[in-house]
N, C-alpha and C positions, 0 to 999 in steps of 0.2 A: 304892448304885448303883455300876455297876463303870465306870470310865471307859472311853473309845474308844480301841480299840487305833491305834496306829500305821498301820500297815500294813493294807489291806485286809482282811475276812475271806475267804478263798478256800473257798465251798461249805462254809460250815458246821467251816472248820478255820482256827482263829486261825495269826497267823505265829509262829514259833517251834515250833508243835505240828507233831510230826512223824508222818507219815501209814505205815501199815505197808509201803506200797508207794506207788511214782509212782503209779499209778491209783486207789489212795483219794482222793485229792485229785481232784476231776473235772475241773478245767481253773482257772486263770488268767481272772479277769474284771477289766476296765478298762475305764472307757466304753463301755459295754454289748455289747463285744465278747469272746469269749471267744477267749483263747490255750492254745498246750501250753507245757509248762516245760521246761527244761534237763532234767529227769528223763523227762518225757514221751518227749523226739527218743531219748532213751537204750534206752528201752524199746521203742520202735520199732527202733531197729538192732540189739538183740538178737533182736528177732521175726523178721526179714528174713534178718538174718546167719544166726540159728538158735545160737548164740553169742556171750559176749560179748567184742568188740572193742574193742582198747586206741584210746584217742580222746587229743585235745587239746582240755582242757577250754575254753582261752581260745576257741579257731577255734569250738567247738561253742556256747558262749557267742552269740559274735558272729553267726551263723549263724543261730541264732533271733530275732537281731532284725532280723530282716526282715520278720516276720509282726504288725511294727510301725510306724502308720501317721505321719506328721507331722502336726502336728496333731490334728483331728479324725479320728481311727481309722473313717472310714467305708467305707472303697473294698477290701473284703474278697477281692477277685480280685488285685487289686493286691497286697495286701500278702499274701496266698497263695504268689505269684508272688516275690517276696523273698524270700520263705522258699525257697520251692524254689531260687532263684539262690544264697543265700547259702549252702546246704549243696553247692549242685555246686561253687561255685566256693570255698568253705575246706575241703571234705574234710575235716573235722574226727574221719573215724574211717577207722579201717585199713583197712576196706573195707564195702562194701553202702551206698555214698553215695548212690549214684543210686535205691537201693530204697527206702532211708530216707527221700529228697527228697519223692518220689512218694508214699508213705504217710502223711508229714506233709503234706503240702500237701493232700492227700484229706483226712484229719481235719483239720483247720484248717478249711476250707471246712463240712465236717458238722458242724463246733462251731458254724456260723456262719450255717446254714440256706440253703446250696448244696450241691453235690454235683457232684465232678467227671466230667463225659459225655462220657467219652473211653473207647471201648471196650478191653477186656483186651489184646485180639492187638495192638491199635494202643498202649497204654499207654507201652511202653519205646520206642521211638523217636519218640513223643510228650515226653517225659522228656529224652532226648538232643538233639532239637532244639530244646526252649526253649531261649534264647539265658541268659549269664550274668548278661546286664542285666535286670534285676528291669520297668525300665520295659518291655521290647520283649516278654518276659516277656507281662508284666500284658497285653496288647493279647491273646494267647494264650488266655492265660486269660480273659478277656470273654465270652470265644466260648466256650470249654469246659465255662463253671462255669454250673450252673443252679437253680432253685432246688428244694430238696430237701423234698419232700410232707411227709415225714414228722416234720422237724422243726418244721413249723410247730406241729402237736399238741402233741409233747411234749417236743423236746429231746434231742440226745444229749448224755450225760457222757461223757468222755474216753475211759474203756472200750470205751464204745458205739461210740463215732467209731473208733477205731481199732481193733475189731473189725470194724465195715463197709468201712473203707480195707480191709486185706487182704485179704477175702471178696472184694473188688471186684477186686483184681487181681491174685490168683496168677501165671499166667502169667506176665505184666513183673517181678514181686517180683523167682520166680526167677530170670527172663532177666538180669535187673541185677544180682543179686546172684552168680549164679554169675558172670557175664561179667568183675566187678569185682573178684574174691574174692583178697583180698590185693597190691591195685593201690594201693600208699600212694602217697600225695602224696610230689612233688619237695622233696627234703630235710624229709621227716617227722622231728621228734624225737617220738620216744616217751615220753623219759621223763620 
């Protein structure tokens, strides 16, 4: 009998086992909620950006936990809303912050059977007006986020989700990404 690994198994892939890509791995599961990974927001800002962008790993680190709750991880708008705060406000890459914010917080939500109901034309200054504060944030999101039909069936995996996040909102993608496109952060070190 093989003993219990450590660490969670994430979808079927022990830790240490390294997945061909961020999206073999479907998502990050803790207390029955499912996250994206460091590798995940990564893969998003190349999506967005359309290239990929020199980042700070720490900032981008920290910036994903926000889509982590105190305690009991139950208040999934809430801790959406953190996530979206923590990547506007650490810019943790050269540029397409704001696009990257927005499509993780879409997927995060779809990992988590809501769906953000905020229409395309309105998305990007939907985006700019959440506040930095995750809590004033979360109040936002309550109202935005609703619950998504289709995952109650079957579920998206990580792919999924973040193949429906961008489908959902090209227009703001672009609008943020071109708008933000090589707008590094005050006193960026790169290297």
């Amino acid at each position: 009998m093989r003993p219990a690994p450590s660490a969670p198994i994430r979808d079927g892939i022990e830790p240490g086992v390294r997945a061909e890509s961020p999206v073999d791995v479907k998502c990050a599961v803790v207390e029955g909620l499912r996250y994206l990974t460091v590798q995940d927001i990564l893969y998003i800002n190349t999506q967005v950006a359309k290239t990929p962008q020199r980042f700070r790993a720490l900032k981008l680190e920290e910036a994903s936990f926000g889509q982590y709750g105190y305690g009991k991880s139950v208040d999934v708008e809430r801790q959406a809303a953190g996530l979206l705060a923590g990547i506007l406000r650490l810019r943790p890459f050269e540029s397409a912050n704001e696009a990257t914010a927005l499509v993780s917080c879409a997927a995060f939500l779809l990992l988590n059977g809501r769906r953000l109901d905020v229409d395309d034309a309105k998305a990007a200054n939907w985006v700019l007006g959440v506040s930095n504060d995750a809590k004033a944030a979360g109040d936002k999101f309550a109202k935005a986020a609703q619950p998504a039909e289709e995952t109650a069936s079957h579920g998206f995996g990580i792919e999924e989700a973040i193949r429906e996040a961008l489908a959902a909102f090209p227009g703001s993608i672009r609008e943020l990404a071109e708008a933000t496109q090589g707008r590094a952060p005050a006193q960026a070190s790169w290297e």
